[in-house]
MILOTI-641127 format. One record per atom (N, C-alpha, C): x, y, z. Coordinates in steps of 0.1 Angstrom, whole numbers, plus 2048, in hexadecimal, padded with zeros to 3 digits. Each point is the difference from the previous one (the first is absolute). Layout:
residues N
XYZ;...
***
This chain:
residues 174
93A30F9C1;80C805807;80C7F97FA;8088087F9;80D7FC7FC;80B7FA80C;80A7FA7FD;80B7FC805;80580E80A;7FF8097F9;80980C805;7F780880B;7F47FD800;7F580A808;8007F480E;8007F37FD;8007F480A;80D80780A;80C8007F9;807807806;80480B808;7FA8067FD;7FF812802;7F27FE80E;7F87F7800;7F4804806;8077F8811;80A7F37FD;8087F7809;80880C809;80A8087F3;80780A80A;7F7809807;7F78067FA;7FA807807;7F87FA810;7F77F67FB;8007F8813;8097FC806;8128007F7;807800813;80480B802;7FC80D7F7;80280A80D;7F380B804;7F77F87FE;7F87FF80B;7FD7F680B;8057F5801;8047FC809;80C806806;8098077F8;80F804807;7F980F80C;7F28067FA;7FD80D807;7F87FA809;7FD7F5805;7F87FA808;8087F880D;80E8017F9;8087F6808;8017F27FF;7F77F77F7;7FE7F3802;8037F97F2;8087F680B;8077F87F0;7F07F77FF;7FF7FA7F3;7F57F97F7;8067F87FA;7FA7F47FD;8017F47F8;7F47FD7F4;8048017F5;7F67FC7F9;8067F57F4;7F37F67FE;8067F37F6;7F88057F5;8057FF7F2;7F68067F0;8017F0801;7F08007F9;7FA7F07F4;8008067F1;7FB7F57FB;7F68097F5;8098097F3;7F68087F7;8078067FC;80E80B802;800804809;806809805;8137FC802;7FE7EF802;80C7FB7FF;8027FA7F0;7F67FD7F6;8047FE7F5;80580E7FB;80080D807;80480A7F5;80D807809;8067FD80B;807801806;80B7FA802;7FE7F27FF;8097FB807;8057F87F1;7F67FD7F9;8037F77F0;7FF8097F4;7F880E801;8008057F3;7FB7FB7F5;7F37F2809;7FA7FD7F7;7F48077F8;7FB809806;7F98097F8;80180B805;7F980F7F7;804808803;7FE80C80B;7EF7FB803;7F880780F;7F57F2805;7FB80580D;7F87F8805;7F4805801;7F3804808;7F6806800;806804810;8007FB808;8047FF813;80C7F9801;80580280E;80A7F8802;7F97FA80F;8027EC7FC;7F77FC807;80E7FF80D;7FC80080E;8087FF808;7FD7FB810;8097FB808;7FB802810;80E80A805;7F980280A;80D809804;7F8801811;80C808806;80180080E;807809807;7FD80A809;7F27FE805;7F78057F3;7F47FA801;7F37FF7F5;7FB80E805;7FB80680D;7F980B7FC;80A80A7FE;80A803804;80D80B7FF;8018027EE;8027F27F7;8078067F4;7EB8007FD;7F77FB7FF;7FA8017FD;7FC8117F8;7FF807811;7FF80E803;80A8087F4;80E7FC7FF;8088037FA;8008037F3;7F97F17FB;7FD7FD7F0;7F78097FC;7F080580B;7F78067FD;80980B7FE;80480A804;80780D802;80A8007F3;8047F47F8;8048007F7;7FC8037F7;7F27F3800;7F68057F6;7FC8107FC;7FC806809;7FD80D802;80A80B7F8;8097FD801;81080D802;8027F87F0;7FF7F47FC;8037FE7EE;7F57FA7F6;7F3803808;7F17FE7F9;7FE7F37FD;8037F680C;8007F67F7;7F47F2806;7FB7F97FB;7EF7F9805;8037FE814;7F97FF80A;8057FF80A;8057F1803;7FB7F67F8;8087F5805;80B7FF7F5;80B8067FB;8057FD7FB;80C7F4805;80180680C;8087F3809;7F67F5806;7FA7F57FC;7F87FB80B;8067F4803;7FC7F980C;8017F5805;7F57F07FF;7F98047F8;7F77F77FC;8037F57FD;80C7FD7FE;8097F37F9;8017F880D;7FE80880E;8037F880E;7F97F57FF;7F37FD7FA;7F87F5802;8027F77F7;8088037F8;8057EF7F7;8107FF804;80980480E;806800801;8067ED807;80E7FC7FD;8027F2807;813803805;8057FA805;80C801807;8067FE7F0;80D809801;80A8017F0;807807806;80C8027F6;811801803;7F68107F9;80E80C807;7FA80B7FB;8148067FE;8018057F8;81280B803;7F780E7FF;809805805;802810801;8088067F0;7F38087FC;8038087F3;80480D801;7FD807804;80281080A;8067FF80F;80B804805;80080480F;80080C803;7FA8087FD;800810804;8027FD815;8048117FB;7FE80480F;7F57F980B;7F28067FD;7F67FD808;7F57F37FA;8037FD7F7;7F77F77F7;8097F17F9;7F87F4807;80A7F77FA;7F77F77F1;8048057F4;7FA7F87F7;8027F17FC;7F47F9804;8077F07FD;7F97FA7F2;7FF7FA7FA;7FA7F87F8;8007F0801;7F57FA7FB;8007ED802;8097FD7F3;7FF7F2807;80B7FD7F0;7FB7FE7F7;8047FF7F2;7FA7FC7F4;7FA7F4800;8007F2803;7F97F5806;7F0802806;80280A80B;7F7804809;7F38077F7;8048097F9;7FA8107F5;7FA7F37F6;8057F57F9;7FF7F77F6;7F07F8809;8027FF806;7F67F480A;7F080A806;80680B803;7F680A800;7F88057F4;8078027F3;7FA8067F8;7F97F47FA;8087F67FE;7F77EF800;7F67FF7FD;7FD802814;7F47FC805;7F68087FC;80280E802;7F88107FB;7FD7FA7F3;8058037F7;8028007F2;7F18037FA;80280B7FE;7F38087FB;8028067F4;7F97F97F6;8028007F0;7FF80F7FF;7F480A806;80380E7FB;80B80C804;80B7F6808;80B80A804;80D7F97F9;80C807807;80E7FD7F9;8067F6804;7F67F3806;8057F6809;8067F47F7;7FD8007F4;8027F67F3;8108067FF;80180B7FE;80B8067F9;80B7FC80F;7FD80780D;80B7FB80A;8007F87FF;7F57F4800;8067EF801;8088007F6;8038027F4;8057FA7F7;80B803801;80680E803;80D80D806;8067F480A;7F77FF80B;8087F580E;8077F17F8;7F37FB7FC;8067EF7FA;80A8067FA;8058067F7;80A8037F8;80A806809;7FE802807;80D80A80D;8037F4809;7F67F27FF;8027F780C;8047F57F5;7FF8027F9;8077EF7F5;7F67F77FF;7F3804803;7F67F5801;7FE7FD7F1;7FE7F37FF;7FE7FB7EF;7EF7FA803;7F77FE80A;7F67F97FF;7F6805809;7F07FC7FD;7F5806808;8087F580E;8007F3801;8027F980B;80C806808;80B8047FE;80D80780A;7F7810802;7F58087FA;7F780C803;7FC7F880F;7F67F87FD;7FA7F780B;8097FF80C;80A7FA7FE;8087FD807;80481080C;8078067F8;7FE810807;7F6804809;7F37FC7FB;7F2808807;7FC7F5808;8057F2803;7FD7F6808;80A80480E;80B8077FB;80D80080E;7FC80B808;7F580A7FA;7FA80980A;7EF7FE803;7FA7FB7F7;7F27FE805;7FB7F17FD;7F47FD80A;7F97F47FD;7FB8007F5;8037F67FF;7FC7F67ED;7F4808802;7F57FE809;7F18077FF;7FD80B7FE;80A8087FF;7FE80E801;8018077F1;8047F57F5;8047FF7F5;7F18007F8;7FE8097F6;7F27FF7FC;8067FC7F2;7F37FA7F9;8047F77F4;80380D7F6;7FB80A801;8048087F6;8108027FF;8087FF80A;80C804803;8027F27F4;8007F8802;8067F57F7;7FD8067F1;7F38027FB;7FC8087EE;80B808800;80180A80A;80380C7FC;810801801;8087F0804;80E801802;8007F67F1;7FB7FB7FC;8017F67F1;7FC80D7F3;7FC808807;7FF8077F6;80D80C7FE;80480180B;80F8077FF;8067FE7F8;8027F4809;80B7F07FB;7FE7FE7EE;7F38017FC;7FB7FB7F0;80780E7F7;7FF80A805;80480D7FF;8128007FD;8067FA809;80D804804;8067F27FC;8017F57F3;8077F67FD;8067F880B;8067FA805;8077F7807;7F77F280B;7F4801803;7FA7FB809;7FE7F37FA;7FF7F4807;8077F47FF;7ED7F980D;7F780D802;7F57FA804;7FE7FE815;7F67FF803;8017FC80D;7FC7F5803;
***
């Protein structure tokens, strides 16, 4: 999904919420905000999201899918279960639909922790440190310590941020 279709698919659920009557809230993670809100790359596969009310845009998104052929989770909420308290702004205010996004700190500490060598999680980390002034794996740490327990931290996350870091000159080590 390009930048432009993320778009187009957003206006289209607030006015299906606008024919429903009901204003909605939804927060993007994930790729969906590296191609939206940073233009760090150029599409996502889904746009990972929570939103509210859950069954209303749910229903919504389905009927989207339908009407522009597109997989039925293209909106999902799956991201709810690695969710933690973070600062969020408003990217979209439409009429019926309020689009918020987490901060770059937050998106940095998430993809962290995930960091799954066969997706574009190397490339965001590297997009965020560089958007956040980070010069080291230890201030990465530091980021993904201010939202989750040290324990929650699996050792691959440490390989797989030295290997960014070995990638992208400047790291000074953790």
């Amino acid at each position: 999904m390009l930048r432009d279709d993320i778009l187009k698919y957003l206006y289209a659920l607030n006015d299906k919420l606008q024919q429903r009557d009901v204003k909605g809230e939804i927060c993007l993670y994930g790729g969906a905000v590296m191609c939206l809100v940073y233009e760090a790359r150029p599409s996502t596969k889904d746009v990972d999201a929570v939103f509210h009310p859950a069954k209303i845009i749910r229903n919504a998104a389905r009927e989207i899918a339908e009407e522009h052929d597109l997989p039925g989770d293209w909106l999902n909420d799956g991201v709810k279960g690695f969710l933690v308290d973070h600062t969020r702004k408003v990217f979209l205010n439409l009429s019926h639909l309020t689009v918020m996004v987490a901060d770059p700190e937050y998106l940095l500490a998430m993809k962290s922790l995930s960091a799954r060598i066969d997706a574009t999680d190397g490339q965001d980390i590297a997009f965020l440190v560089n958007e956040l002034g980070i010069k080291t794996v230890s201030e990465v740490f530091e980021v993904i310590e201010a939202y989750y327990p040290k324990r929650m931290i699996r050792p691959a996350t440490q390989f797989f941020l030295e290997e960014i870091f070995n990638e992208n000159p400047g790291d000074s080590g953790n």
